[in-house]
N, C-alpha and C positions, 0 to 999 in steps of 0.2 A: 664265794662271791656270786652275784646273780646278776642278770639283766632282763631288758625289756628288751627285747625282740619280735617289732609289730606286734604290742602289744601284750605280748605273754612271756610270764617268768621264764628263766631258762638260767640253768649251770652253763658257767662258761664251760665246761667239758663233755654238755649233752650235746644230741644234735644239734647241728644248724647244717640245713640244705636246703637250698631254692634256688631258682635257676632264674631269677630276679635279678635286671640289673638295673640298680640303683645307686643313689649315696647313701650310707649310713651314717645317719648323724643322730645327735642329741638332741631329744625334743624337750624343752622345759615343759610342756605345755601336759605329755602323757609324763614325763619325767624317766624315761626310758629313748632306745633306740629307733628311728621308723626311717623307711626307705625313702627316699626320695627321688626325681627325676631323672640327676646327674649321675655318669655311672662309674660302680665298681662292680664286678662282676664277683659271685659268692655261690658257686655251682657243686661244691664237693663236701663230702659229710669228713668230722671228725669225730664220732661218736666212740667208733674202736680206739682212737689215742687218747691219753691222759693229755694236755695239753701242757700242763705243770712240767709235769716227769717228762714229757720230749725236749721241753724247751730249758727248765732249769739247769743242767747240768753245762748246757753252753751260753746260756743268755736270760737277761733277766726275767722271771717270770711275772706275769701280771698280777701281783698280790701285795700286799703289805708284809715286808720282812723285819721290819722293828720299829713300832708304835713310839717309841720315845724317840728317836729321833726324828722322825717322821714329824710330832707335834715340836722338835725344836724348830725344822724348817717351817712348820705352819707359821709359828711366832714370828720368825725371820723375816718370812713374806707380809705378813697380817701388817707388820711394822714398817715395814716399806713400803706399804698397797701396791705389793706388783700379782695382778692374778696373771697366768699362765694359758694361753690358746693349748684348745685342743687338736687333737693331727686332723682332724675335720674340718676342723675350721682352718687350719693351712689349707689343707687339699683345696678347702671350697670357701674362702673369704666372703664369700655372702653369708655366710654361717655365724660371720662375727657379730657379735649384738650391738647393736648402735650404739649404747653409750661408750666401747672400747674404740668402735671407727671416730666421735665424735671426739675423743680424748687425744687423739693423734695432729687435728690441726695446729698449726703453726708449731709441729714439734720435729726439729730439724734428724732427717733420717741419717748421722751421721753421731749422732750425738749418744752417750751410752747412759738412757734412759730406757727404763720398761716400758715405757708406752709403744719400743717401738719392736717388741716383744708381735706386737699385732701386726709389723711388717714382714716376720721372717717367713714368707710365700712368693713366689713367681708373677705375683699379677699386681705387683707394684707398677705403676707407668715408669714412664723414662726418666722424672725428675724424682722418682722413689717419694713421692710426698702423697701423690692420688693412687687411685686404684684402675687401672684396666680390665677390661672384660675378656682377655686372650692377654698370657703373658708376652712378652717381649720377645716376634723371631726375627731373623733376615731369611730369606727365601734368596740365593745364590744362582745367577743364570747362568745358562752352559756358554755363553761366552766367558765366564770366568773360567770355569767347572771343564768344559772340556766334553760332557754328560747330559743327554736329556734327561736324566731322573734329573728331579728337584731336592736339593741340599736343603736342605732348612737347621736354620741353627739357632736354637733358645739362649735367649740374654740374661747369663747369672750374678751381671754387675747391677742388677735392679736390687737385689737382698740388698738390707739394711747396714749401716753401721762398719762393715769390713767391703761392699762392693762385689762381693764374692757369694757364692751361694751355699759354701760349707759352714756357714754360720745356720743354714738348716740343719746341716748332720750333729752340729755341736746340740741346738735345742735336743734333738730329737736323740743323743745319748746321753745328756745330763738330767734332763726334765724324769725321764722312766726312773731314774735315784733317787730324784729329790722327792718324788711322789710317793713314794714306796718305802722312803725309811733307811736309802743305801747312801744317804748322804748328809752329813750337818752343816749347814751351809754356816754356824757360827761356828766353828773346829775345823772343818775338813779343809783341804784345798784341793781343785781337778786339777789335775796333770794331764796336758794336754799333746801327746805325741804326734808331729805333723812332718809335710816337708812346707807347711807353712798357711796356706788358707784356712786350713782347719785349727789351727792353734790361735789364729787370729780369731775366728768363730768362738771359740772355745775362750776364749779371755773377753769377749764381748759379751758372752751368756752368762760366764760368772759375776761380769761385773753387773749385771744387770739385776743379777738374782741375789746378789749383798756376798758375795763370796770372793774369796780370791781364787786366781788360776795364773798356773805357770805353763808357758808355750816350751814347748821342747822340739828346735828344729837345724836343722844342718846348716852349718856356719857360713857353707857358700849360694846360699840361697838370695836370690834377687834384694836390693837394699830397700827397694821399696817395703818389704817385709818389717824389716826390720826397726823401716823407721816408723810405721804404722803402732807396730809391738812399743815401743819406746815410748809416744802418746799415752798409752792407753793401762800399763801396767801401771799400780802404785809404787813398785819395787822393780828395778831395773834385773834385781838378784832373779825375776821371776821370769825372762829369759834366759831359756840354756840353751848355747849352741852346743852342737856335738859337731865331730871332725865327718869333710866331708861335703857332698851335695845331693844331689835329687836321689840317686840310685844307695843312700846310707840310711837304708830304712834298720838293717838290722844296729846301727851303731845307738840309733835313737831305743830301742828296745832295749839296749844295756842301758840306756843313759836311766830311764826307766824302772830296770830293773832295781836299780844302786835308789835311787828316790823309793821308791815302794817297801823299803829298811823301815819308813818313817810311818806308823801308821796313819798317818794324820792326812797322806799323801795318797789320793782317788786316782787310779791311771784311770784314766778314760780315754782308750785306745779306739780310735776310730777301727782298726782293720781286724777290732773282734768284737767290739760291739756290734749287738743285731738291731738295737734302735737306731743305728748309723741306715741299715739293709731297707728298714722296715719304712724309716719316714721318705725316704728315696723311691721307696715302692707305690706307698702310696700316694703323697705329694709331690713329686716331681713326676708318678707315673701319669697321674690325674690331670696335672701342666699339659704334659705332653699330648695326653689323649684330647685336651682342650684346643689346644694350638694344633693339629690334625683335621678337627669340626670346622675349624674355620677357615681353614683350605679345601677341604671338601666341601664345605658351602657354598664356593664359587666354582666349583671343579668337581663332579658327583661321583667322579669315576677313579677317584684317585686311591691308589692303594698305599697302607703303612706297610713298605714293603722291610723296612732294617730301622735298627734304633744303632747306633752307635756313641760309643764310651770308650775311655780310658780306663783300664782297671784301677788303678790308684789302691782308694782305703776296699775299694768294689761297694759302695754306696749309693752312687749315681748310676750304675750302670743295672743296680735294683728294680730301676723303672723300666727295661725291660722285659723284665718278670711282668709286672701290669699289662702293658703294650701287648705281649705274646697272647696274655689269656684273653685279649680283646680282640687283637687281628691278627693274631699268627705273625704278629711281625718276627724278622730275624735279630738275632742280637750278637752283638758284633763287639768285642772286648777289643781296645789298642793299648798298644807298649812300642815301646823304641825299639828299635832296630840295636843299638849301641847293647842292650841289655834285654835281651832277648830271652826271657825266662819261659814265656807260655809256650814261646814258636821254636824254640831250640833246647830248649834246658839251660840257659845259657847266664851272663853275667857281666857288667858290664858298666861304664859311665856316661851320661846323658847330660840334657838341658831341657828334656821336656818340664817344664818346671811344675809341679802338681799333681805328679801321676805316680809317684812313689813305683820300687819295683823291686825286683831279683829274690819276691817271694808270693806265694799264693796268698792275699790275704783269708783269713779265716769265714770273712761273712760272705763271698762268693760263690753265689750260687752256679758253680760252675757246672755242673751234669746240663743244664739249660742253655747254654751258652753254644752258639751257632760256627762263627766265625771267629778269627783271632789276624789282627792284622796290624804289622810292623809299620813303623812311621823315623825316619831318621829325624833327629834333632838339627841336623842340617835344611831339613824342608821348613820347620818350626820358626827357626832362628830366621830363616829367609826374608817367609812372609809375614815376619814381625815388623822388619824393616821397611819389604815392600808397601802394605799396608799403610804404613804410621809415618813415614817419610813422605814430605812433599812432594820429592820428584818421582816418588812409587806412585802416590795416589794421581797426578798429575797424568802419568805414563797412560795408568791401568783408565782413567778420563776421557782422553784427551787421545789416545791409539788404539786401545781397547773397547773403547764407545760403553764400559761401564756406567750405569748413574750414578753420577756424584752422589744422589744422595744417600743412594746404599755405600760407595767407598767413603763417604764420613762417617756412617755406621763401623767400619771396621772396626775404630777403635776400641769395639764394646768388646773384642777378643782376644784373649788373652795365649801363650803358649801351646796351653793344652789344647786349646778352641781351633787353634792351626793343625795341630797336629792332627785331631778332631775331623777336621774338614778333609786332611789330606786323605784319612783313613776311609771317609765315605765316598771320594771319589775312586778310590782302589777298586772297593767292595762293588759299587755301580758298573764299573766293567768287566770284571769279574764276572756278575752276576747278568749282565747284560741288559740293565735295568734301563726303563724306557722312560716316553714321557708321561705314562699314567702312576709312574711307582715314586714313593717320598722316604727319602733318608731323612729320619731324623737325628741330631746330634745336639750337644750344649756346648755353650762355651762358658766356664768355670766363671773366670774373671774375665776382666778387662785387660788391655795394650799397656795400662796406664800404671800396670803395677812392672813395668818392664822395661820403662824409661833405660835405667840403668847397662840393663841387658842388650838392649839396642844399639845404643853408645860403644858399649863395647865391640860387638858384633862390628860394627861401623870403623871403626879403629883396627880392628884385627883384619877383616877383609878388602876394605874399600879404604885405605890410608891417605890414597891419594885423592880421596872424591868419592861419591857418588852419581851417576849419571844416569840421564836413559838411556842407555845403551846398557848399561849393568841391571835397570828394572826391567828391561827387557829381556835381559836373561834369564832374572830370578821368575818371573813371570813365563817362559818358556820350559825352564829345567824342572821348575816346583810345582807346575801347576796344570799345565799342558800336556808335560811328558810325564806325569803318574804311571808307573803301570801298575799290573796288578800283581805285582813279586811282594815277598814276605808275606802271605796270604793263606792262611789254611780256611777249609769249609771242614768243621769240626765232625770226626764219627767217633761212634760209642769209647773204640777204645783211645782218641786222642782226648777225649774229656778225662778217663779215667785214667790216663798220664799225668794230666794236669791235673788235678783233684790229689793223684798221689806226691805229686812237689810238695802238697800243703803241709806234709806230714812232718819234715824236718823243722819247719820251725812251727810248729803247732803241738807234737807229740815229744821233740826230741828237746826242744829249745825253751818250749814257754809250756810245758807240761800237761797240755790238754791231754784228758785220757783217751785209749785212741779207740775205743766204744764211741765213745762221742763225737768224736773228731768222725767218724765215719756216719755216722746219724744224717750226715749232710747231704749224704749219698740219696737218700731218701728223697722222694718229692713230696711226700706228707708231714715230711719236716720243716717244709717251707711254706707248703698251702697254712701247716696250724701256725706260723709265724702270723701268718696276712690274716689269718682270722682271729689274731688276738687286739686287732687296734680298735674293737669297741670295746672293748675290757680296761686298753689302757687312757680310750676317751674318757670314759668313765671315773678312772685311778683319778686322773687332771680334773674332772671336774666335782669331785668330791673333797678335792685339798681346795680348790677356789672355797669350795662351799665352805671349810671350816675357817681358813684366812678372812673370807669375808672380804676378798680384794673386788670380785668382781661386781661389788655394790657399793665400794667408799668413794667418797666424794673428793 
């Protein structure tokens, strides 16, 4: 395989080194790659590695590995005109060609149609129908916070179709298949293992791409899940719950296993997939570096001092791989306290709901990984309530001197997104972070997939009521009195504690060989990951070209 790179031929496994920062995108025009204004930063050669041979062995390699199937999905697509965005064109939505932005009017982002294939990006506006020029944040003041660093939290209820923003990771592990020949979208079916937004994604992109897909998620998972799943499957058979809640990620792996009998059956495991790693790298890393520009443009002096994440599938928390090699920001992995795997070795049952746990996923780059900081589901579950209740938001109004119109925002935050927020306020005192430094963080979903969750919550705590006096609490104990306990600032040999958890279920459980399993260890393992998304823009836009989608009428 070859590209245009500014201009001139090039093996994807020769050099590429410049200290250029740009976007790389697709030019129709040279019919090759060229730099442009926005950046990604491309500073390190891989000339000495094979790019195939480092990456094959654990993740799909950029190439075509079976031409007949490959032109099955051509058909598939060609016959349905759904053409496919490139990860550039997520990253950078102005990259989209007009006639695919023009095709999206009056086509309701809710709806499981391919046009909205062109939504799954961060710079949807708030009604997810237009386009904004800075994705979606709240900027949180230390009257909430407690903190002069400034919290900033990205809105991943703007994504399409599920409200959530794992319907990025789902594009971005099924698409690298469908392009390359490792999937038949008239035979196969994705098997989508989750503790839940990701299966939703993942049954949204098949259904999009003429395929079917079955969600595989733990039975005590929020209803709103489930009633979402129920809409949208043709076959209700194509829910499986497995026994269990947030912290039954290995149960979902047998469940898995026992379906993968079937040949016909695609696991498409978020927590080993690297196109999960890679489109989190670069399009939510790219988000983020955008939403930064535009707080520094009012504020010149303002430093990306931490990105913080939930480990989960470890997808989201990719983007601060990006972020690092742009401002040195720190990165900051969270988990529960209840199940304290990274910070203790430990084991455990939670409600942070989305953050999967009690194993290393496999695509985490963890040698890079800064900090590591616990969050109780008790703080989560809290300010779900606080938040999303009247007489919280009233409280946090009305005593607080909050703006209303940010505590109507809250509802865009979801469990994780709390927990999220808890974590960056720990980290900020910790680190003793001022008012020139920016936390940034996401929040997953919305409040609105947690109706259920809060009810209960409501029921189990507050029987008799809820009052202010009790959001005065929650607002005191949750949010005020953070401190900075369950908190490690990562050295050499705490990463490589962690890094070695990943072995039991990666080596002993799911068979990776452990040559490869330690490749990871490697940081040239990761830079030749990042330097393979013009290879696999490319992949995407050479299948457009044979379907013929991205020209039918």
């Amino acid at each position: 395989m070859s590209l245009l790179l500014q201009g001139a031929p090039l093996h994807i496994a020769q050099v590429v080194a410049t200290a250029t920062i740009g976007v790389l995108a697709f030019s129709a025009a040279s019919g090759g790659y060229a730099f442009g204004p926005l950046a990604w930063h491309l500073g390190w050669y891989y000339s000495q590695y094979d790019m195939y041979n480092i990456m094959s062995e654990l993740s799909l390699a950029p190439e075509i590995h079976d031409g007949e199937i490959r032109e099955r999905a051509v058909e598939r697509l060609r016959e349905l005109k759904v053409a496919l965005p490139t990860l550039s064109q997520l990253a950078d939505p102005d990259l989209i060609p007009a006639a695919q932005r023009a095709a999206l009017a009056g086509v309701d982002p809710d709806a499981p149609l391919a046009a909205n294939l062109w939504r799954v990006h961060w710079f949807n506006d708030a009604a997810r129908t237009g386009r904004a020029d800075v994705p979606g944040y709240l900027v949180l003041p230390e009257g909430l916070t407690g903190v002069k660093a400034k919290i900033v939290v990205a809105l991943g209820d703007r994504f399409p179709m599920i409200g959530a923003h794992k319907v990025l990771a789902a594009y971005g592990c099924l698409v690298p298949r469908l392009v390359t020949g490792r999937f038949d979208p008239t035979r196969d079916k994705a098997i989508w293992p989750s503790t839940g937004n990701y299966c939703r994604g993942g049954v949204a992109i098949s259904r999009t791409l003429g395929c079917r897909g079955v969600a595989v998620l733990p039975a005590g998972m929020s209803q709103e899940r489930f009633d979402w799943l129920e809409r949208w499957v043709s076959d209700h058979a194509d829910i499986v719950r497995t026994p269990g809640t947030e912290s039954n990620v290995k149960e979902i792996y047998d469940q898995c296993a026992e379906l993968s009998r079937d040949p016909e059956n695609v696991i498409v495991n978020q927590f080993s997939e690297f196109g999960n790693y890679l489109v989190h790298y670069y399009c939510t890393g790219r988000a983020l570096d955008r939403v930064f520009a535009d707080l520094r443009r009012r504020e010149p002096g303002l430093r990306l001092t931490a990105f913080v994440a939930a480990t989960g599938s470890a997808g989201t928390i990719a983007a601060g791989d990006y972020l690092k090699r742009l401002h040195g920001t720190k990165i900051a992995a969270v988990e529960a306290v209840e199940c304290p795997t990274m910070l203790y070795n430990g084991y455990g049952e939670h409600n942070i709901q989305g953050i999967g746990d009690k194993h290393i996923p496999l695509i985490q780059n963890v040698m890079n990984t800064d900090l590591v900081a616990g969050v109780s589901d008790r703080g989560s579950d809290a300010l779900n309530l606080l938040f999303n209740d009247s007489i919280g938001r009233a409280y946090l109004t009305q005593r607080q001197k909050i703006a209303p119109a940010l505590v109507n925002e809250f509802v865009n935050i979801g469990l994780s997104g709390n927990a999220n927020i808890i974590a960056a306020i720990k980290i900020a005192k910790r680190l003793e972070l001022g008012a020139s430094d920016v936390i940034v963080t996401i929040a997953t979903d919305s409040a609105t997939l947690y109706d259920s969750e809060r009810k209960s919550y409501l029921g189990r705590h507050y029987p008799g009521g809820f009052d202010e006096v009790h959001a005065g609490e929650i607002f005191g104990r949750h949010l005020q009195a953070i401190a900075d306990d369950h908190l490690i600032e990562l050295t050499h040999v705490d990463r490589r504690r962690i890094f070695n958890l990943g072995y039991y279920t990666w080596v002993e459980q799911q068979g990776v060989p452990a040559a490869d399993f330690d490749r990871r260890l490697d940081a040239a393992f990761w830079t030749q990951l990042q330097a393979s998304i013009p290879a696999w823009d490319q992949l995407i836009a050479d299948f457009n070209e044979a379907t013929g989608a991205m020209h039918a009428g």
